[in-house]
NUVEXTOR-234307 format. One record per atom (N, C-alpha, C): x, y, z; residue in one letter; residue number from 0. Coordinates in steps of 0.2 Angstrom, whole numbers, always signed. Example, Ala and Ser with C-alpha at 12.3 -4.5 7.8 and 13.67 -1.06 7.14 Angstrom:
2
     X     Y     Z r   k
   +66   -28   +39 A   0
   +62   -22   +39 A   0
   +66   -16   +39 A   0
   +64   -11   +35 S   1
   +68    -5   +36 S   1
   +64    +0   +39 S   1
***
This chain:
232
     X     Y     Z r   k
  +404  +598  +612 X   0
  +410  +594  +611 X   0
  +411  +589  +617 X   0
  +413  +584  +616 X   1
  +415  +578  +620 X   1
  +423  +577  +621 X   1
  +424  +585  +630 X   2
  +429  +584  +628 X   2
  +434  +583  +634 X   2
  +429  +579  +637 X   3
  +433  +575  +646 X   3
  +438  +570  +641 X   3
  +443  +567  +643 X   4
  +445  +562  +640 X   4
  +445  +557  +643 X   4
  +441  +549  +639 X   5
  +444  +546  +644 X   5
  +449  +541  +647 X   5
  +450  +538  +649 X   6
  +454  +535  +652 X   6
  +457  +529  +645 X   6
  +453  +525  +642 X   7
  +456  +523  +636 X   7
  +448  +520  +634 X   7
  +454  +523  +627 X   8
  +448  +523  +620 X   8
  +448  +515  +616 X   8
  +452  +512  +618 X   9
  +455  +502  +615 X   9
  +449  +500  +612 X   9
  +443  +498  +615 X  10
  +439  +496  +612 X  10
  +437  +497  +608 X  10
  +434  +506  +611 X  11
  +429  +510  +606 X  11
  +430  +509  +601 X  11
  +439  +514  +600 X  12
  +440  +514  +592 X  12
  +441  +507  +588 X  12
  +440  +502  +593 X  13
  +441  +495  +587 X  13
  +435  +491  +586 X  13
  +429  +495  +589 X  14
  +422  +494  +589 X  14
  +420  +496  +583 X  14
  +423  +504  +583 X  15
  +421  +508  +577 X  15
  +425  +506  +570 X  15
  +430  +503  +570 X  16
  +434  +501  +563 X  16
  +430  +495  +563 X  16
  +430  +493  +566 X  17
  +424  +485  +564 X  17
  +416  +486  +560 X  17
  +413  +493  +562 X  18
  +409  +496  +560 X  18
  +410  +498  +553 X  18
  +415  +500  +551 X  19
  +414  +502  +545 X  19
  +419  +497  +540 X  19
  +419  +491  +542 X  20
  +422  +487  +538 X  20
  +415  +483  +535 X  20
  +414  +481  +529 X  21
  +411  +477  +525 X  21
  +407  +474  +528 X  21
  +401  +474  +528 X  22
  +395  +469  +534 X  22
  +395  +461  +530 X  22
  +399  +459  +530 X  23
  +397  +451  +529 X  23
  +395  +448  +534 X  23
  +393  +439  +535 X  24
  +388  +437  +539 X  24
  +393  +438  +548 X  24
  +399  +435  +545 X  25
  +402  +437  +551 X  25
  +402  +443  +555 X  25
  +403  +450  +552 X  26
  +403  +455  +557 X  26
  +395  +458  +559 X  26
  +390  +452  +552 X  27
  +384  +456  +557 X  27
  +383  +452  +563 X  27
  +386  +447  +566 X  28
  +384  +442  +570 X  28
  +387  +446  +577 X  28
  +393  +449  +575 X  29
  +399  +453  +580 X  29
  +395  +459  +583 X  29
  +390  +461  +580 X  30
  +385  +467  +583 X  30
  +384  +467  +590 X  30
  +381  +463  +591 X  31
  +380  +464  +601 X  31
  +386  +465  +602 X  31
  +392  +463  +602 X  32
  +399  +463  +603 X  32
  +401  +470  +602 X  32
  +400  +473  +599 X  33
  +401  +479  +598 X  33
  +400  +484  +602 X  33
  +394  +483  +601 X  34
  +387  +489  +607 X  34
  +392  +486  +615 X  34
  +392  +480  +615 X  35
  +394  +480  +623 X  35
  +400  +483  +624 X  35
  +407  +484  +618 X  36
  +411  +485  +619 X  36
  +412  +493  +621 X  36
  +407  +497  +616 X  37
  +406  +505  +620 X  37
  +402  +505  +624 X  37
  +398  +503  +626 X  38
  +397  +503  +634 X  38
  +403  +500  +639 X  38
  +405  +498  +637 X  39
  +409  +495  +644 X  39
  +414  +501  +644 X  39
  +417  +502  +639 X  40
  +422  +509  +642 X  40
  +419  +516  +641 X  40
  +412  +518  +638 X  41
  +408  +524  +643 X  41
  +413  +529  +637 X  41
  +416  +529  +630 X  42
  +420  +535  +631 X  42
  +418  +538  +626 X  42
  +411  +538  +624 X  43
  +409  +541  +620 X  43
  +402  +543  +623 X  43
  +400  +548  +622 X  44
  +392  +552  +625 X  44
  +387  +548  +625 X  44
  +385  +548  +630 X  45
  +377  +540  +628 X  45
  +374  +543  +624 X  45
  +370  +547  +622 X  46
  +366  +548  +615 X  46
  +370  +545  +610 X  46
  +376  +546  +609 X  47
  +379  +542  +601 X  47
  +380  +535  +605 X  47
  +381  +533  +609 X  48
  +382  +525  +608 X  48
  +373  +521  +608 X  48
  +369  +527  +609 X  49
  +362  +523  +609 X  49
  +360  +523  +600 X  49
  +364  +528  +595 X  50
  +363  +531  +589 X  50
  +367  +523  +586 X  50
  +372  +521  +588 X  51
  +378  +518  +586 X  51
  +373  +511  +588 X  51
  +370  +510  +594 X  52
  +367  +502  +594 X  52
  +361  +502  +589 X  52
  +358  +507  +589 X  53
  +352  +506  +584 X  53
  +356  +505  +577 X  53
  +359  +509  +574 X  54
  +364  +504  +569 X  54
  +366  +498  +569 X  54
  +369  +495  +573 X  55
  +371  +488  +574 X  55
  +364  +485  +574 X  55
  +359  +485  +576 X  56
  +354  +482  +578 X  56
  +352  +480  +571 X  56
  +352  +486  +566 X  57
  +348  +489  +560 X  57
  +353  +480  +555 X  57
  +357  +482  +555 X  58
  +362  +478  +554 X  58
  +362  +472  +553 X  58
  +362  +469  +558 X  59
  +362  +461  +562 X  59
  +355  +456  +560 X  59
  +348  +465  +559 X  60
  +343  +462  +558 X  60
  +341  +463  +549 X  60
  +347  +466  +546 X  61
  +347  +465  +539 X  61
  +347  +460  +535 X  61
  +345  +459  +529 X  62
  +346  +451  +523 X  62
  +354  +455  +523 X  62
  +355  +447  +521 X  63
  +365  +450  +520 X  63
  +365  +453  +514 X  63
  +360  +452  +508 X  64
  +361  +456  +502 X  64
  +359  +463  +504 X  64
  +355  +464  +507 X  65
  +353  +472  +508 X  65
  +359  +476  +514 X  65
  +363  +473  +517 X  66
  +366  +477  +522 X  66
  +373  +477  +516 X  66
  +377  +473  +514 X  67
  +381  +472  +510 X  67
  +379  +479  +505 X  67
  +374  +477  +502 X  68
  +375  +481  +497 X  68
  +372  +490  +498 X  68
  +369  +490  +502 X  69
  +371  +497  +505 X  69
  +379  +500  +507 X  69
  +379  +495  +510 X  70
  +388  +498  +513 X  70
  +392  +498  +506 X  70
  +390  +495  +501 X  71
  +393  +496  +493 X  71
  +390  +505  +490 X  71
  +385  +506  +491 X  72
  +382  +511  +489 X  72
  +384  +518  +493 X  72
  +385  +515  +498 X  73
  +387  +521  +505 X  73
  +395  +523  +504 X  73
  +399  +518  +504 X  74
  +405  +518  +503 X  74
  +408  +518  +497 X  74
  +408  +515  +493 X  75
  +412  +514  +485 X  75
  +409  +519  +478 X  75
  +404  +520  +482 X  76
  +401  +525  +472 X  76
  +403  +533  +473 X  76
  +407  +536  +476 X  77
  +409  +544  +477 X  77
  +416  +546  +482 X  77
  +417  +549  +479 X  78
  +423  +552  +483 X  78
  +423  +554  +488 X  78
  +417  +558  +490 X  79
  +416  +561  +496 X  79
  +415  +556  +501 X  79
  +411  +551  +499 X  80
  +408  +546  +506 X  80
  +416  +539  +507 X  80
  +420  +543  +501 X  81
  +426  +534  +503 X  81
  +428  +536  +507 X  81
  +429  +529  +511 X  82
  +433  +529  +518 X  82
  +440  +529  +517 X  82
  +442  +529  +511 X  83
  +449  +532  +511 X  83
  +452  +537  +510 X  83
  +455  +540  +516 X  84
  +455  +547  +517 X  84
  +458  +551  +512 X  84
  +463  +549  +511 X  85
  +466  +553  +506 X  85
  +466  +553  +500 X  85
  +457  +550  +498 X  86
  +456  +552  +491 X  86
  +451  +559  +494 X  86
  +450  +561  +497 X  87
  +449  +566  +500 X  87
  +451  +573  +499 X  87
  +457  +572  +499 X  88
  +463  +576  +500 X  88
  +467  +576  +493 X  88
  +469  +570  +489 X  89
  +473  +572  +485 X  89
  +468  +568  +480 X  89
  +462  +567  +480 X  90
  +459  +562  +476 X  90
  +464  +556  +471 X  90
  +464  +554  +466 X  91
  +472  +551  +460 X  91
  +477  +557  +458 X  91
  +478  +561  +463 X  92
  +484  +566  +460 X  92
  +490  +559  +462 X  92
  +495  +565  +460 X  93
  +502  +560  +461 X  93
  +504  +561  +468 X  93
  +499  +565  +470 X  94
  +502  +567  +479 X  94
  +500  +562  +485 X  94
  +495  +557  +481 X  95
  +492  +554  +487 X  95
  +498  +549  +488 X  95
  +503  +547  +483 X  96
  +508  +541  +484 X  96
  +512  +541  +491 X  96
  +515  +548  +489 X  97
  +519  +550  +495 X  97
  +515  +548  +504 X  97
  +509  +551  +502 X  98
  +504  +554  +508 X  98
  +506  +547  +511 X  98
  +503  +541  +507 X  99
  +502  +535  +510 X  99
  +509  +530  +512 X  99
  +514  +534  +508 X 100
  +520  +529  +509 X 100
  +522  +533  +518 X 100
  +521  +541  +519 X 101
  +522  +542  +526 X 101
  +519  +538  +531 X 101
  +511  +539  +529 X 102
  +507  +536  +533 X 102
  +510  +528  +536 X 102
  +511  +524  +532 X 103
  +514  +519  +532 X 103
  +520  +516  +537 X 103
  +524  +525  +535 X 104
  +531  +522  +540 X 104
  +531  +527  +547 X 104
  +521  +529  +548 X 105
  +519  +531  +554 X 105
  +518  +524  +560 X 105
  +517  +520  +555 X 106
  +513  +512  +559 X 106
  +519  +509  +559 X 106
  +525  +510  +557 X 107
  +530  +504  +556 X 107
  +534  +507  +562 X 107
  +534  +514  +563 X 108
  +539  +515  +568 X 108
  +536  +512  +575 X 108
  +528  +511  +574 X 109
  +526  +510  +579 X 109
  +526  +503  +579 X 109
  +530  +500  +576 X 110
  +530  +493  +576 X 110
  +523  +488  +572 X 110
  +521  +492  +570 X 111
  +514  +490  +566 X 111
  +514  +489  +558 X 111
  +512  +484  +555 X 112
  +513  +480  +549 X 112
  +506  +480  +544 X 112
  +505  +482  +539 X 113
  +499  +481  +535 X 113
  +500  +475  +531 X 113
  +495  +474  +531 X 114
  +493  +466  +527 X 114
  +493  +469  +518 X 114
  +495  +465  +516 X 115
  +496  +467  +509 X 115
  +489  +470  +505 X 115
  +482  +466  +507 X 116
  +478  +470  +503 X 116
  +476  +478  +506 X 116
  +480  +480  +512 X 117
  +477  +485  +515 X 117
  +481  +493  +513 X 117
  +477  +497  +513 X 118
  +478  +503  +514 X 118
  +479  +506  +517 X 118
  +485  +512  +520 X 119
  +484  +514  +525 X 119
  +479  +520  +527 X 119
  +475  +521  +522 X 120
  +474  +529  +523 X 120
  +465  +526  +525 X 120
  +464  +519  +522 X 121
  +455  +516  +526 X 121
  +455  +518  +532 X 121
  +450  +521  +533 X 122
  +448  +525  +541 X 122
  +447  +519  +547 X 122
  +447  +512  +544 X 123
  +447  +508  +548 X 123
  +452  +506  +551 X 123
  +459  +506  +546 X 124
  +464  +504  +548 X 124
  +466  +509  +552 X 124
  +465  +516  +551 X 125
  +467  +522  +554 X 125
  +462  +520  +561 X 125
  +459  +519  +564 X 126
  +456  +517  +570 X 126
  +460  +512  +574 X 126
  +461  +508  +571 X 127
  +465  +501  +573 X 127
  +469  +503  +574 X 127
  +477  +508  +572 X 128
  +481  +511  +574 X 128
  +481  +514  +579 X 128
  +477  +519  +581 X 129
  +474  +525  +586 X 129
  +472  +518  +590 X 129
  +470  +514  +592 X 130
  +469  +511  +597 X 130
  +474  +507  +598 X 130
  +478  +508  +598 X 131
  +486  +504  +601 X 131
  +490  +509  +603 X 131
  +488  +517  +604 X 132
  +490  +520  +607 X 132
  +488  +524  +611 X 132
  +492  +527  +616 X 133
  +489  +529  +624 X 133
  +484  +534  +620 X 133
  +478  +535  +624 X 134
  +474  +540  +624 X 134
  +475  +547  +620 X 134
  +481  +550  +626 X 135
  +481  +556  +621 X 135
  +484  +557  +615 X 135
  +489  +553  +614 X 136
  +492  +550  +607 X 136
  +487  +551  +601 X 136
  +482  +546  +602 X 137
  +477  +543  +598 X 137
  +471  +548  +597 X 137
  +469  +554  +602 X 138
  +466  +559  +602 X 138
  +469  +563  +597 X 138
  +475  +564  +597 X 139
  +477  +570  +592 X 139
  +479  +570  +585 X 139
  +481  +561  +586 X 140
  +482  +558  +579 X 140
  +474  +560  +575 X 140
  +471  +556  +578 X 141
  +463  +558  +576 X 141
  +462  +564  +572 X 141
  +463  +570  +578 X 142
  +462  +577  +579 X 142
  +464  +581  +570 X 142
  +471  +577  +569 X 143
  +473  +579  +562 X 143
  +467  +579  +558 X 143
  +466  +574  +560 X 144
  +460  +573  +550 X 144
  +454  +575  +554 X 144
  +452  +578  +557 X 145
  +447  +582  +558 X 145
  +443  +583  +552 X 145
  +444  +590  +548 X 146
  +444  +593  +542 X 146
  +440  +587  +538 X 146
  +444  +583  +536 X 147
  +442  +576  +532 X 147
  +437  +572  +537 X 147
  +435  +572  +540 X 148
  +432  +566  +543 X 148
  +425  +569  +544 X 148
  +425  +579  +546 X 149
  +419  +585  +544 X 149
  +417  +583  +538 X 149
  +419  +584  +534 X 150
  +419  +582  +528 X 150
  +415  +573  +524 X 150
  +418  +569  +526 X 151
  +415  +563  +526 X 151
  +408  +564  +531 X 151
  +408  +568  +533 X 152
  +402  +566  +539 X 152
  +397  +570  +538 X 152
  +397  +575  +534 X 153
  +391  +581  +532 X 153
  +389  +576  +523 X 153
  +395  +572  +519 X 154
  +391  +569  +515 X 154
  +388  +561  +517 X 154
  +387  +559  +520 X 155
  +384  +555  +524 X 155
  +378  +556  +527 X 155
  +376  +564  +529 X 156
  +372  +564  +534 X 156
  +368  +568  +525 X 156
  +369  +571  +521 X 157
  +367  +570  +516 X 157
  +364  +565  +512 X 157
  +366  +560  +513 X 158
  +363  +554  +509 X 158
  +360  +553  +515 X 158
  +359  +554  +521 X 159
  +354  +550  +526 X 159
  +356  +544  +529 X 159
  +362  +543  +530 X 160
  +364  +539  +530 X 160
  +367  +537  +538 X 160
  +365  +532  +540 X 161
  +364  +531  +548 X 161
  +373  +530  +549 X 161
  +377  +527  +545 X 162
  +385  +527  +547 X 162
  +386  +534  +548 X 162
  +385  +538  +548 X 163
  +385  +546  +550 X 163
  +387  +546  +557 X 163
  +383  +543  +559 X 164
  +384  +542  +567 X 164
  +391  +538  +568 X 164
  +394  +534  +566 X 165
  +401  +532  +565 X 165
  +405  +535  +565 X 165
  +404  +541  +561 X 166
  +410  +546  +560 X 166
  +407  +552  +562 X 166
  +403  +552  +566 X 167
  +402  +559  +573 X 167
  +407  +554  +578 X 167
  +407  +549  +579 X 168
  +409  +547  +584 X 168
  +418  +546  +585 X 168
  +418  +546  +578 X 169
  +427  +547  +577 X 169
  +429  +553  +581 X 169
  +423  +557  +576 X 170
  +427  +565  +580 X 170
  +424  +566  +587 X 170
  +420  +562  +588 X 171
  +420  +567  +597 X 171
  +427  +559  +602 X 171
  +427  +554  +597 X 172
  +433  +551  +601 X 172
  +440  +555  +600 X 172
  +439  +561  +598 X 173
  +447  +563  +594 X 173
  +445  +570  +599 X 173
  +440  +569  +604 X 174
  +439  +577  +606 X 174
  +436  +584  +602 X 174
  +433  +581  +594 X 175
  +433  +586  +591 X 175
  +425  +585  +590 X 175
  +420  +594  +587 X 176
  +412  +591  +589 X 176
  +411  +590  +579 X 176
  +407  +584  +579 X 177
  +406  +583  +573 X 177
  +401  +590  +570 X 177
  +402  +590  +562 X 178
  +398  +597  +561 X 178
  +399  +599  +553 X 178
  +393  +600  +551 X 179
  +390  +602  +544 X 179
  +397  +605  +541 X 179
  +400  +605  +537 X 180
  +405  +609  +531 X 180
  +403  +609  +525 X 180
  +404  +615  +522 X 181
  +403  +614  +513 X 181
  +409  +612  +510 X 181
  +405  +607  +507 X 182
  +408  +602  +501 X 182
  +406  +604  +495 X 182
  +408  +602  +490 X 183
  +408  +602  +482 X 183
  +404  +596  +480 X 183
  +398  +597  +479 X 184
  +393  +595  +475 X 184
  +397  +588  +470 X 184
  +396  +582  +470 X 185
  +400  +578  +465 X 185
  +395  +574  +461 X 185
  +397  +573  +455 X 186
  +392  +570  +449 X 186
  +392  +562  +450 X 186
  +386  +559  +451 X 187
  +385  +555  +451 X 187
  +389  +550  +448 X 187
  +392  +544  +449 X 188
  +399  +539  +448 X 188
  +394  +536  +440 X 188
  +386  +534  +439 X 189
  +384  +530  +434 X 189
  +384  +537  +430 X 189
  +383  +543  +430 X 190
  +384  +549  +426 X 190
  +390  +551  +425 X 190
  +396  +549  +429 X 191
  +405  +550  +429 X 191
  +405  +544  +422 X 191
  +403  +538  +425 X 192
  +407  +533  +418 X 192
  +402  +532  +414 X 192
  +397  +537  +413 X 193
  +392  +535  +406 X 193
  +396  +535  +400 X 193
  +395  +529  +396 X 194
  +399  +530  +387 X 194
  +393  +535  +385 X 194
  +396  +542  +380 X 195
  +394  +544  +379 X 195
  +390  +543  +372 X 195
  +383  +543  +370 X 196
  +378  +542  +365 X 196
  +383  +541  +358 X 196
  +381  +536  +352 X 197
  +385  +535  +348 X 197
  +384  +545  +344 X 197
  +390  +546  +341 X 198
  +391  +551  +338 X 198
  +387  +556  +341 X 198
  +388  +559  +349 X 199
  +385  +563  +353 X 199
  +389  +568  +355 X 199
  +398  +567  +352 X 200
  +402  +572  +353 X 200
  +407  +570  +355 X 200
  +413  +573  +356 X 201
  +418  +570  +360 X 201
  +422  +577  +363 X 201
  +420  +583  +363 X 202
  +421  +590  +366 X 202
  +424  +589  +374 X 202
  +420  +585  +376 X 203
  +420  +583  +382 X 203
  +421  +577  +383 X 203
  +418  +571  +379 X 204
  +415  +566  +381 X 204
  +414  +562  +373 X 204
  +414  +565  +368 X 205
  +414  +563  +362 X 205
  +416  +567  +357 X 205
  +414  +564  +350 X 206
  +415  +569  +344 X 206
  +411  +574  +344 X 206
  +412  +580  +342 X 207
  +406  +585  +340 X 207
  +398  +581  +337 X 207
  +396  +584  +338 X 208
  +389  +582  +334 X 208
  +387  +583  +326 X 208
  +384  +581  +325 X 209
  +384  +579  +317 X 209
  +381  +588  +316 X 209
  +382  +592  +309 X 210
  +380  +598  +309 X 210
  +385  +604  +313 X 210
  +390  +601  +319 X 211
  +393  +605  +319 X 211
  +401  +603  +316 X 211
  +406  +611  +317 X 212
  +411  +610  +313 X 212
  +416  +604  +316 X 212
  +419  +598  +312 X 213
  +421  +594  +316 X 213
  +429  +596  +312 X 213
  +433  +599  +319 X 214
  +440  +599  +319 X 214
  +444  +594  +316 X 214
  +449  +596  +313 X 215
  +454  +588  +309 X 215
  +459  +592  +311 X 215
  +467  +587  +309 X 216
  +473  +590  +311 X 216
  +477  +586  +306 X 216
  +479  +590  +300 X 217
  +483  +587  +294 X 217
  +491  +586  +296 X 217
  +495  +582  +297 X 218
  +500  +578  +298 X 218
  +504  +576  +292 X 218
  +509  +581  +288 X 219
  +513  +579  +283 X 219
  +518  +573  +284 X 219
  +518  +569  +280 X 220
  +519  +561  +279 X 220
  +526  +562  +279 X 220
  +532  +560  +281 X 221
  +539  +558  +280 X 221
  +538  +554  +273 X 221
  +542  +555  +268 X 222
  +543  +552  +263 X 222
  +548  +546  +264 X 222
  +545  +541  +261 X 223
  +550  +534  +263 X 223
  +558  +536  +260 X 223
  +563  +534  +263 X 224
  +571  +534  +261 X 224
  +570  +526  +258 X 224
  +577  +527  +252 X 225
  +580  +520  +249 X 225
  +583  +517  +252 X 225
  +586  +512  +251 X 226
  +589  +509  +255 X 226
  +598  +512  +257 X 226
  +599  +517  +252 X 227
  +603  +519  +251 X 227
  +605  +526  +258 X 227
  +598  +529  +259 X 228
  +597  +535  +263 X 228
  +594  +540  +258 X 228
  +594  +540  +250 X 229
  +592  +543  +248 X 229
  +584  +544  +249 X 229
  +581  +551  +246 X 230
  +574  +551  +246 X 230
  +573  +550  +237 X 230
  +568  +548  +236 X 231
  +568  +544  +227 X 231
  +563  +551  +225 X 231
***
């Protein structure tokens, strides 16, 4: 665990939220920028900033259709690997509303405002807060989502997936060591909204199948009234 603290993390963590924002041509071009901004404040281990350059490299040196759509397939197709935290946590229950309207007037007390397409619970914006605040502040703010960030960081390293090293690096910036946790196995997102086979059931997902017994539910009809209120 990486657990000297240092002196400030300002960059790092705005290095690291730029990392996991959407690779268009602009932030693949911000890559060297990046790398030199973790090296210049030293506040993560050198083995992960030499982990973290080879990604930007990988990066910069990608077609914009192939880096783009990775970070589409890495991030968007599963619930385990979204960067927003707390479908993590409360995935569509009715509890994440709350969760995010806290989170919200966590930034506001701080004098801090989201832009209307944003979320607060995206791990990027969650970085970009923690670095507008002194060191230890932003060490423990981090330290919270630990749990979830293990969690993000063991289905990542499952897929093979080189941003792994992004989110090792959240937790050794929060003082905490990244590490394997059991997760819940999730069904693949094209197998989540397959339309199921014409007349292949609907039990689950369709009607019963032709040859088994198909359920009905008989519904006595209200008899029409006259104009009167009588029934005829």
């Amino acid at each position: 665990m990486f657990s000297k603290t240092p002196e400030t993390m300002r960059l790092t963590l705005r290095a690291l939220a730029r990392l996991l924002a959407y690779p268009d041509a602009a932030l693949r071009a911000q890559m060297p920028a990046l790398v030199d901004a973790l090296r210049l404040e030293q506040a993560l281990p050198a083995p992960r900033i030499a982990e973290i350059e080879a990604l930007c490299r990988q990066i910069a040196a990608m077609d914009g259709y192939e880096a783009e759509g990775r970070y589409v397939d890495t991030f968007d197709r599963g619930r385990q690997t979204s960067l927003h935290l707390f479908e993590h946590v409360h995935g569509d229950s009715r509890e994440r509303g709350p969760a995010l309207i806290d989170l919200t007037q966590t930034y506001e007390k701080a004098g801090l405002y989201l832009g209307e397409q944003e979320l607060p619970d995206h791990l990027g914006v969650v970085l970009e807060f923690a670095s507008t605040q002194p060191t230890p502040v932003a060490r423990e703010f981090l330290s919270e989502m630990a749990h979830i960030l293990n969690a993000l960081f063991t289905a990542l390293q499952a897929k093979a997936s080189p941003y792994a090293s992004v989110i090792a690096a959240v937790l050794e910036a929060a003082g905490q060591k990244a590490q394997a946790v059991d997760i819940t196995p999730e069904r693949d997102m094209d197998e989540a909204w397959a339309e199921p086979e014409a007349f292949d059931g609907c039990a689950t997902q369709g009607q019963n199948r032709p040859g088994q017994p198909q359920p009905i539910q008989i519904v006595r009809k209200a008899r029409p009234q006259s104009s009167q209120g009588v029934s005829p």
